[in-house]
PyMOL Python script that loads the backbone (N, CA, C, O; Angstrom):
from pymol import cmd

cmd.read_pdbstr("""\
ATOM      1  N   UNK A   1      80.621 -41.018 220.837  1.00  0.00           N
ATOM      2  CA  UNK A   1      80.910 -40.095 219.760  1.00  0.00           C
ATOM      3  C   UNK A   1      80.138 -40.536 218.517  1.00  0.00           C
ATOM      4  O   UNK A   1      80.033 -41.758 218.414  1.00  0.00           O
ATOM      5  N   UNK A   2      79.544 -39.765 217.497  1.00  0.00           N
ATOM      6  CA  UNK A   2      78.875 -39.662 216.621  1.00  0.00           C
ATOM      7  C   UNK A   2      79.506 -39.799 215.688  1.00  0.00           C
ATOM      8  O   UNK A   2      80.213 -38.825 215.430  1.00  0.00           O
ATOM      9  N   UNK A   3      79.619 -41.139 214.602  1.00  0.00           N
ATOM     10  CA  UNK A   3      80.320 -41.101 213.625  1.00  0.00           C
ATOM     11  C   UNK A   3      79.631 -40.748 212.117  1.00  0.00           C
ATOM     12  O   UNK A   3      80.330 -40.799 211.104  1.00  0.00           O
ATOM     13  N   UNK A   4      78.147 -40.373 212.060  1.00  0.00           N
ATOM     14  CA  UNK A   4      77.451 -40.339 210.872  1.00  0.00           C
ATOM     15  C   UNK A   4      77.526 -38.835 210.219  1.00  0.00           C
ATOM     16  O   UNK A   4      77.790 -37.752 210.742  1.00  0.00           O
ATOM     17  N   UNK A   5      77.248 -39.133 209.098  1.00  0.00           N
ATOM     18  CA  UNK A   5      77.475 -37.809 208.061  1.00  0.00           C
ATOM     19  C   UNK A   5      76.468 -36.907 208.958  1.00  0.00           C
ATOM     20  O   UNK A   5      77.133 -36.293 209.792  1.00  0.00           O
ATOM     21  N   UNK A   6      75.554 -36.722 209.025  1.00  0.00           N
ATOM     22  CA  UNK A   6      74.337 -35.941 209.444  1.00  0.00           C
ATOM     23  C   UNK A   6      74.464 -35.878 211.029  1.00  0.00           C
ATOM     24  O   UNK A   6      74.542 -36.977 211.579  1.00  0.00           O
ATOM     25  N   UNK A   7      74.498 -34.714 211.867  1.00  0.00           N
ATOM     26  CA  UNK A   7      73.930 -34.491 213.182  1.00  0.00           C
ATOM     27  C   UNK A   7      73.220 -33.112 213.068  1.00  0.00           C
ATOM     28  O   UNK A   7      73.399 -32.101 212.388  1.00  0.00           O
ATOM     29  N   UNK A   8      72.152 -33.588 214.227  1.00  0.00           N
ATOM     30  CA  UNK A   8      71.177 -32.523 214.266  1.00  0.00           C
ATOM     31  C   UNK A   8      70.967 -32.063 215.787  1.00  0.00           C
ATOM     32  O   UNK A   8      70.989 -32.785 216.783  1.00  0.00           O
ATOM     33  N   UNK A   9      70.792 -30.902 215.728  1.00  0.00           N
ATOM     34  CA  UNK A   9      70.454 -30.211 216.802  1.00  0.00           C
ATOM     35  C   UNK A   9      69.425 -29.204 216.917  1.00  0.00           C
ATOM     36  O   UNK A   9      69.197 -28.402 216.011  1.00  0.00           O
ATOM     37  N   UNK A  10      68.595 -29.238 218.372  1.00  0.00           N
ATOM     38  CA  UNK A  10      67.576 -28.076 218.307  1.00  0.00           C
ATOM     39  C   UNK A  10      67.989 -27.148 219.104  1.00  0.00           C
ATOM     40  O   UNK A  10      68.563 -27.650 220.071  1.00  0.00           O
ATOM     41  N   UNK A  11      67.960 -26.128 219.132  1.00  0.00           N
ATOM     42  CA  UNK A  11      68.978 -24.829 219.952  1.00  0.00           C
ATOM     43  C   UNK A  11      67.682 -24.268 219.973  1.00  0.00           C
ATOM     44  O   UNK A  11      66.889 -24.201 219.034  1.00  0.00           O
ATOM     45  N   UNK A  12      67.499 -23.745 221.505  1.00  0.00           N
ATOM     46  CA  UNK A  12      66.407 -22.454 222.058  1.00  0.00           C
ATOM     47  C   UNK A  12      66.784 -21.644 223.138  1.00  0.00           C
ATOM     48  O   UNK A  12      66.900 -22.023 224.303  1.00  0.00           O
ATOM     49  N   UNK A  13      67.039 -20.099 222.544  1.00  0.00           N
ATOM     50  CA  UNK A  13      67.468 -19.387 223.409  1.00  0.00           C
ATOM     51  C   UNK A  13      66.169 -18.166 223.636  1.00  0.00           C
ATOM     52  O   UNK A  13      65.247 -17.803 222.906  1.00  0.00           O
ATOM     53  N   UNK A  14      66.578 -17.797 224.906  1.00  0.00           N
ATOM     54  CA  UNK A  14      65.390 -16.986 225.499  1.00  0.00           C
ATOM     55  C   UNK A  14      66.357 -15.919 226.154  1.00  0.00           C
ATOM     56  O   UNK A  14      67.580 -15.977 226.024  1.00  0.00           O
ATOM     57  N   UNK A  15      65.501 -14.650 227.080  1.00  0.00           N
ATOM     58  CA  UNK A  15      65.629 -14.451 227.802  1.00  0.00           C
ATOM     59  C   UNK A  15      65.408 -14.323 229.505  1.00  0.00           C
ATOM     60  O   UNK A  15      64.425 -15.058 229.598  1.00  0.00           O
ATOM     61  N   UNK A  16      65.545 -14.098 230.199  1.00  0.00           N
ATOM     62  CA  UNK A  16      65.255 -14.357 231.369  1.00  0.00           C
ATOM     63  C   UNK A  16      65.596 -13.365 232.683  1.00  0.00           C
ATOM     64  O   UNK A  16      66.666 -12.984 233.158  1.00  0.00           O
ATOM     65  N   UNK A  17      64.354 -13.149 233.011  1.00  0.00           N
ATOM     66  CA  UNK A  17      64.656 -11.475 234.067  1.00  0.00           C
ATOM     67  C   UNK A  17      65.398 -12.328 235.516  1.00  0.00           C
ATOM     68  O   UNK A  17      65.291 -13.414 236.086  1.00  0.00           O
ATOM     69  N   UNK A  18      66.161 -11.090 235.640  1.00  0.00           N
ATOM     70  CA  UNK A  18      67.033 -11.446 236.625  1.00  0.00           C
ATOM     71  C   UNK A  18      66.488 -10.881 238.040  1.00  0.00           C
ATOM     72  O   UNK A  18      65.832  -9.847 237.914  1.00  0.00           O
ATOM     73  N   UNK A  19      66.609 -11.281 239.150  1.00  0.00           N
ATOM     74  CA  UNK A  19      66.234 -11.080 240.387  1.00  0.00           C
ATOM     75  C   UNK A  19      66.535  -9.986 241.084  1.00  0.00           C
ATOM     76  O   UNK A  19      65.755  -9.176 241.586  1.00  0.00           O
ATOM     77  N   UNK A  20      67.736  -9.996 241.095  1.00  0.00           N
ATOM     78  CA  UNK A  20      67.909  -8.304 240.867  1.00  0.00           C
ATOM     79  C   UNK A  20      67.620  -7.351 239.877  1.00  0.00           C
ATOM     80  O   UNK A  20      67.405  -7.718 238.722  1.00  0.00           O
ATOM     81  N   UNK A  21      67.573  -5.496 240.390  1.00  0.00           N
ATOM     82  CA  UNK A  21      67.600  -5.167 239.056  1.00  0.00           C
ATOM     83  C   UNK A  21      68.421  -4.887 237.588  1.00  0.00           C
ATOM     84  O   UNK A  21      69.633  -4.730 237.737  1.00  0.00           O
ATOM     85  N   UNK A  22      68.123  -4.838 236.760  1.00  0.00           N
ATOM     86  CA  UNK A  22      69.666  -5.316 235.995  1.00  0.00           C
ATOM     87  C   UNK A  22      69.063  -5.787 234.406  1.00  0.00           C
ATOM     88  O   UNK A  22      67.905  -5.910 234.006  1.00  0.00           O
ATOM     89  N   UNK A  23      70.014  -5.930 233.908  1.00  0.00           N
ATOM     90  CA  UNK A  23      69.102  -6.275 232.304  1.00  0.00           C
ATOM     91  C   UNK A  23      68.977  -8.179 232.326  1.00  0.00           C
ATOM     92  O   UNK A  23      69.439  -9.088 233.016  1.00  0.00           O
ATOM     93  N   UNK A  24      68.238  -8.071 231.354  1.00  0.00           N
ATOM     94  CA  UNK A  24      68.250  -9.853 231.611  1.00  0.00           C
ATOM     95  C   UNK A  24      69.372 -10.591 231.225  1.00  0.00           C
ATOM     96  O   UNK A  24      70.458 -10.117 230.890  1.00  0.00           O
ATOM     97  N   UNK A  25      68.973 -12.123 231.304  1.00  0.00           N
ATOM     98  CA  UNK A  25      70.024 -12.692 231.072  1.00  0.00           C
ATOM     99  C   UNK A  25      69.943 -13.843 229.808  1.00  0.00           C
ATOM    100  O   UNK A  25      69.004 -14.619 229.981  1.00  0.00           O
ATOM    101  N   UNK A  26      70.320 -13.967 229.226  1.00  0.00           N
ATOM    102  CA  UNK A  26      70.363 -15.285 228.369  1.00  0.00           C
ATOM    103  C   UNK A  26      70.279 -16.563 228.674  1.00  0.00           C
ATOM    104  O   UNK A  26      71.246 -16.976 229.315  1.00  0.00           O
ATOM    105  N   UNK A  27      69.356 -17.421 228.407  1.00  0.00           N
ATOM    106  CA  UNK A  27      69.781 -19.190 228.399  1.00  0.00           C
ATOM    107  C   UNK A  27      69.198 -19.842 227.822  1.00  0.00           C
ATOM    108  O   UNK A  27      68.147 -19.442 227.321  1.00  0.00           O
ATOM    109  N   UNK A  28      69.747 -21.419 227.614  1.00  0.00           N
ATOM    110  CA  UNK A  28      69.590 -21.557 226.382  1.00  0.00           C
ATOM    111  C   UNK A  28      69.696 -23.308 226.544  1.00  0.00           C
ATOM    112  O   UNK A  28      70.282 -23.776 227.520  1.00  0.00           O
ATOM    113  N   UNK A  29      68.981 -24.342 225.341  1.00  0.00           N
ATOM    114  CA  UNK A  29      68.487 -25.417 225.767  1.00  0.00           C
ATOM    115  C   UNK A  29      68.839 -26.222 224.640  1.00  0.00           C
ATOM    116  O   UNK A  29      68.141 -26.223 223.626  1.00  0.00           O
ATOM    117  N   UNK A  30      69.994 -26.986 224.764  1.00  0.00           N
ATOM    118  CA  UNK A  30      70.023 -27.783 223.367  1.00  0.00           C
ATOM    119  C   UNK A  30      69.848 -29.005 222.841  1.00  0.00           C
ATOM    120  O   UNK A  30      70.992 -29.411 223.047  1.00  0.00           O
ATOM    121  N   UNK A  31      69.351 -29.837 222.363  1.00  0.00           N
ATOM    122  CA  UNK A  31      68.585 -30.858 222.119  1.00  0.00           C
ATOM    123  C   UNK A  31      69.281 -31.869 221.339  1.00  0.00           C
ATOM    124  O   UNK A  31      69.180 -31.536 220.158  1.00  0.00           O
ATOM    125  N   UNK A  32      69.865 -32.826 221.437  1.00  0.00           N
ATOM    126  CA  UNK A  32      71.196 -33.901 220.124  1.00  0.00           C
ATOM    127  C   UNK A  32      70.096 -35.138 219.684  1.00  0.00           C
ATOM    128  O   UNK A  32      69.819 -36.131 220.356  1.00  0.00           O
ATOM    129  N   UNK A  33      69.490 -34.711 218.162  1.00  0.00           N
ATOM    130  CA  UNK A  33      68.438 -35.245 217.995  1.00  0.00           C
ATOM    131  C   UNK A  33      68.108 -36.953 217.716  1.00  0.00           C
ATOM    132  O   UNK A  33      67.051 -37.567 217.570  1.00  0.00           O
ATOM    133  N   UNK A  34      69.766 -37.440 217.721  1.00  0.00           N
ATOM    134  CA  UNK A  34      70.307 -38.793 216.919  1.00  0.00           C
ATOM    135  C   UNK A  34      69.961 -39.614 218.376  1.00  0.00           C
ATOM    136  O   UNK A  34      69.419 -40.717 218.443  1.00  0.00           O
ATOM    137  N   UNK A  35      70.511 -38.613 219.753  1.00  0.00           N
ATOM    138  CA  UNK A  35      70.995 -39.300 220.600  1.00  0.00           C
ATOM    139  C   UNK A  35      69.745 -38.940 221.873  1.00  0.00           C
ATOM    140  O   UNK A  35      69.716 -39.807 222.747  1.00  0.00           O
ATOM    141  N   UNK A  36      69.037 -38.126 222.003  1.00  0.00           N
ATOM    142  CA  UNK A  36      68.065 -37.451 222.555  1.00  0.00           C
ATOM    143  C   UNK A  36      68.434 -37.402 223.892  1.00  0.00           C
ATOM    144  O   UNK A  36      67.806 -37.718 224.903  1.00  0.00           O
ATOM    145  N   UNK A  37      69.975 -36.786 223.681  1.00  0.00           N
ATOM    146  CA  UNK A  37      70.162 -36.381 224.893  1.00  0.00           C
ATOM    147  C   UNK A  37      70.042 -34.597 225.240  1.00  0.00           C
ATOM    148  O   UNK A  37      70.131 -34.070 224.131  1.00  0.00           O
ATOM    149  N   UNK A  38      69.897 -33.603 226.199  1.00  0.00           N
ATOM    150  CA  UNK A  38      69.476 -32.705 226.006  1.00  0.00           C
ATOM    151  C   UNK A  38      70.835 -32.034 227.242  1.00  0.00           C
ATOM    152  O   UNK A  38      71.589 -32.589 228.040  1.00  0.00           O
ATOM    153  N   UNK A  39      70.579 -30.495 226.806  1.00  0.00           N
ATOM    154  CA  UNK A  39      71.498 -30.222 227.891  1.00  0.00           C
ATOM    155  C   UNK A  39      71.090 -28.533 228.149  1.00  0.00           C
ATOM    156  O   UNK A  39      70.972 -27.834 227.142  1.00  0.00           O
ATOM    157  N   UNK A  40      70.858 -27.840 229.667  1.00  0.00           N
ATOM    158  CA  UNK A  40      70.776 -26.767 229.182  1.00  0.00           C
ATOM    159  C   UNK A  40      71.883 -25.485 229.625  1.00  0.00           C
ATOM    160  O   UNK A  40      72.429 -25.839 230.669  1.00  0.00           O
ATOM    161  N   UNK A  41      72.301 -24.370 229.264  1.00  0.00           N
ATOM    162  CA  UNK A  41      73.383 -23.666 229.370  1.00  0.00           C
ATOM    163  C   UNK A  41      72.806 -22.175 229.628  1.00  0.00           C
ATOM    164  O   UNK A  41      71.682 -21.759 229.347  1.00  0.00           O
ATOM    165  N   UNK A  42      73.985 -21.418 230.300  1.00  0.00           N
ATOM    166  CA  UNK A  42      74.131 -19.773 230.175  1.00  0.00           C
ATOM    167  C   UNK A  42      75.216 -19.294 229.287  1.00  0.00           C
ATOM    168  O   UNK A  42      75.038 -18.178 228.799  1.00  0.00           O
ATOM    169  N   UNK A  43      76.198 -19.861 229.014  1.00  0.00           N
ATOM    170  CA  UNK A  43      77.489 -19.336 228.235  1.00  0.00           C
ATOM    171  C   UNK A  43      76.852 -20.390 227.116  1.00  0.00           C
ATOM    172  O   UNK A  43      76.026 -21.302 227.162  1.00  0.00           O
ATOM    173  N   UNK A  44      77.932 -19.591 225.771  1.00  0.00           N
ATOM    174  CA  UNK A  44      77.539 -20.020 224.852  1.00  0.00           C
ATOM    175  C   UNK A  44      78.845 -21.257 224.387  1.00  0.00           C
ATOM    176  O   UNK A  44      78.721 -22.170 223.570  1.00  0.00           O
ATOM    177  N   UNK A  45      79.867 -20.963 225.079  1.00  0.00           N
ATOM    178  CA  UNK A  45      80.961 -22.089 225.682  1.00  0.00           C
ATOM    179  C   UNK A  45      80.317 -23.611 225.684  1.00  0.00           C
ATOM    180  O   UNK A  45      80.557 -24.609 225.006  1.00  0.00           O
ATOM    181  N   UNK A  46      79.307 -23.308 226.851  1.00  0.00           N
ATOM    182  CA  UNK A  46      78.871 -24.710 227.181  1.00  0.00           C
ATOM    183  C   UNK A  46      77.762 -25.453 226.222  1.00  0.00           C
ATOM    184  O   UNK A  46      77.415 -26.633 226.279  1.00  0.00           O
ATOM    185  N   UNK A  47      77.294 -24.409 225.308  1.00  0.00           N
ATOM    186  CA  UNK A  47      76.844 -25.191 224.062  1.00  0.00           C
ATOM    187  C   UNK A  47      77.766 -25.865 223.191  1.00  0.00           C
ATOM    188  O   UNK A  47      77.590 -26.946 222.628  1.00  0.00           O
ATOM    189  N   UNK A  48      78.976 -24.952 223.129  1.00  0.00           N
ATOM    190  CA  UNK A  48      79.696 -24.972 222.078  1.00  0.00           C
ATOM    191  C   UNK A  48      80.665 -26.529 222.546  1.00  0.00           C
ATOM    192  O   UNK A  48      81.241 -27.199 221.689  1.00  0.00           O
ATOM    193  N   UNK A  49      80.672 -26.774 223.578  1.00  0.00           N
ATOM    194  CA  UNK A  49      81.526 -28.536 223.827  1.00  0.00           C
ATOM    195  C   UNK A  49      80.245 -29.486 223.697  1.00  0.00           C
ATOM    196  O   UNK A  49      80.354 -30.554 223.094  1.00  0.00           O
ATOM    197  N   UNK A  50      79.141 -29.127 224.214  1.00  0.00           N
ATOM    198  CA  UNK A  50      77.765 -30.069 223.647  1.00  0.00           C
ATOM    199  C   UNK A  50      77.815 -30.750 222.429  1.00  0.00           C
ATOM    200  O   UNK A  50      77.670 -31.928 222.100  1.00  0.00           O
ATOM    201  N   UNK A  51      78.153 -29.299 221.618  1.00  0.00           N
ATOM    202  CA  UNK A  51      77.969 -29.718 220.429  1.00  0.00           C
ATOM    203  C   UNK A  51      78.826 -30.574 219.920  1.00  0.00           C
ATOM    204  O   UNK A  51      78.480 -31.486 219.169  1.00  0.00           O
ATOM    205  N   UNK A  52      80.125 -30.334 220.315  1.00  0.00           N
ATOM    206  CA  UNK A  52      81.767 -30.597 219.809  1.00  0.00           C
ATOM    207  C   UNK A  52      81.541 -32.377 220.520  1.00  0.00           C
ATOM    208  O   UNK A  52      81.595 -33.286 219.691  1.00  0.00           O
ATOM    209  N   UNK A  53      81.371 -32.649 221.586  1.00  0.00           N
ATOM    210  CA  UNK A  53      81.234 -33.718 221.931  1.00  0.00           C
ATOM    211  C   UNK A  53      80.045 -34.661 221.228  1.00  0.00           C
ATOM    212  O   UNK A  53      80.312 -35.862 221.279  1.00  0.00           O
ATOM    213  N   UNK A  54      79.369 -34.481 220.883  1.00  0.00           N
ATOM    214  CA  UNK A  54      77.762 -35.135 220.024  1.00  0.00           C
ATOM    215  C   UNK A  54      78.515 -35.343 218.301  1.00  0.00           C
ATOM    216  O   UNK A  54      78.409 -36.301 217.536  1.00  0.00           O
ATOM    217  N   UNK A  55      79.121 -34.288 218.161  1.00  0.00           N
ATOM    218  CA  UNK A  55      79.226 -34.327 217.031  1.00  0.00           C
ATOM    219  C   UNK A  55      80.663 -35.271 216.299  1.00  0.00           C
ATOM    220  O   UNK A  55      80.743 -35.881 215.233  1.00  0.00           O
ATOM    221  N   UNK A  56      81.873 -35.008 217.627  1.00  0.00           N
ATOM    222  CA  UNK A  56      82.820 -35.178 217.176  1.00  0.00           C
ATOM    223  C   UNK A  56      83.727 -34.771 216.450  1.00  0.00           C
ATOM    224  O   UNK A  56      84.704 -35.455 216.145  1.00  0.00           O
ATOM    225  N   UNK A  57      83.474 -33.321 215.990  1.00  0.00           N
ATOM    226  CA  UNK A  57      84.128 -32.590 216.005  1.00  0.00           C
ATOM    227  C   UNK A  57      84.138 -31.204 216.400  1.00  0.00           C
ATOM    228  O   UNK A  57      83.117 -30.798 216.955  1.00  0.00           O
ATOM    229  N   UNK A  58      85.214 -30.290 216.201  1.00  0.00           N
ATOM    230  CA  UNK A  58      84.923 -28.880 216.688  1.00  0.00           C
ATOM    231  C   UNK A  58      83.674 -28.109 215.947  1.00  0.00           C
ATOM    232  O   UNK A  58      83.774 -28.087 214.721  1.00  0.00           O
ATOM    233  N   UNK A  59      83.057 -27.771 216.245  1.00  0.00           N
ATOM    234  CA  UNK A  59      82.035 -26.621 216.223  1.00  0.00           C
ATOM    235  C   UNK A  59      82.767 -25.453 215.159  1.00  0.00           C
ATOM    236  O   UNK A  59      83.981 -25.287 215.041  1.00  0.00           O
ATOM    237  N   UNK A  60      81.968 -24.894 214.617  1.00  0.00           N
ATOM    238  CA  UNK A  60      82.585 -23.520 213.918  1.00  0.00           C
ATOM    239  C   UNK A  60      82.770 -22.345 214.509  1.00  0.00           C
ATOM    240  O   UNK A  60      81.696 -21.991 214.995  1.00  0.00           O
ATOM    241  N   UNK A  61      83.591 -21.588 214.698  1.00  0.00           N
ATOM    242  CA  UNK A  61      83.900 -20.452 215.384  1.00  0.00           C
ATOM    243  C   UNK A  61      83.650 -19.434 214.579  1.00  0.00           C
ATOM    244  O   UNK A  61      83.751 -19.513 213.355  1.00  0.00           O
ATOM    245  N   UNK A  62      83.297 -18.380 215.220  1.00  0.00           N
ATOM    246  CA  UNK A  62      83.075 -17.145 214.452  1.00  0.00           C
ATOM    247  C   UNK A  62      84.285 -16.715 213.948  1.00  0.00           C
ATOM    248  O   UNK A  62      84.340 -15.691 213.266  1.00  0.00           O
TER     249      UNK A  62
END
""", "prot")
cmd.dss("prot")
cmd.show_as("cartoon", "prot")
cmd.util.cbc("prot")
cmd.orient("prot")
């Protein structure tokens, strides 16, 4: 767990055609810049504990 004032993150989201036909899909690649650990996701859920875990605390909710 991250105890410093400052954490940083690089977030890159794209899209991505799906194999069937159908509209695309979202995903997305996030980067914990202190710790350079990386992780990548489809829900925005699984960014959202990335973050919460790196950071040590909860994330902001809409």
């Amino acid at each position: 767990m991250v105890t410093q004032s400052n954490v940083s993150f690089v977030i890159r989201l794209w899209l991505e055609p799906r194999a069937a036909p159908g509209p695309p899909e979202w995903r997305g690649h996030v980067f914990h810049v202190q710790t350079r650990e990386e992780a990548y996701f489809r829900q925005l859920a699984d960014l959202l504990k990335f973050v919460e875990q790196k950071a040590g605390v909860s994330p902001p909710h809409p």
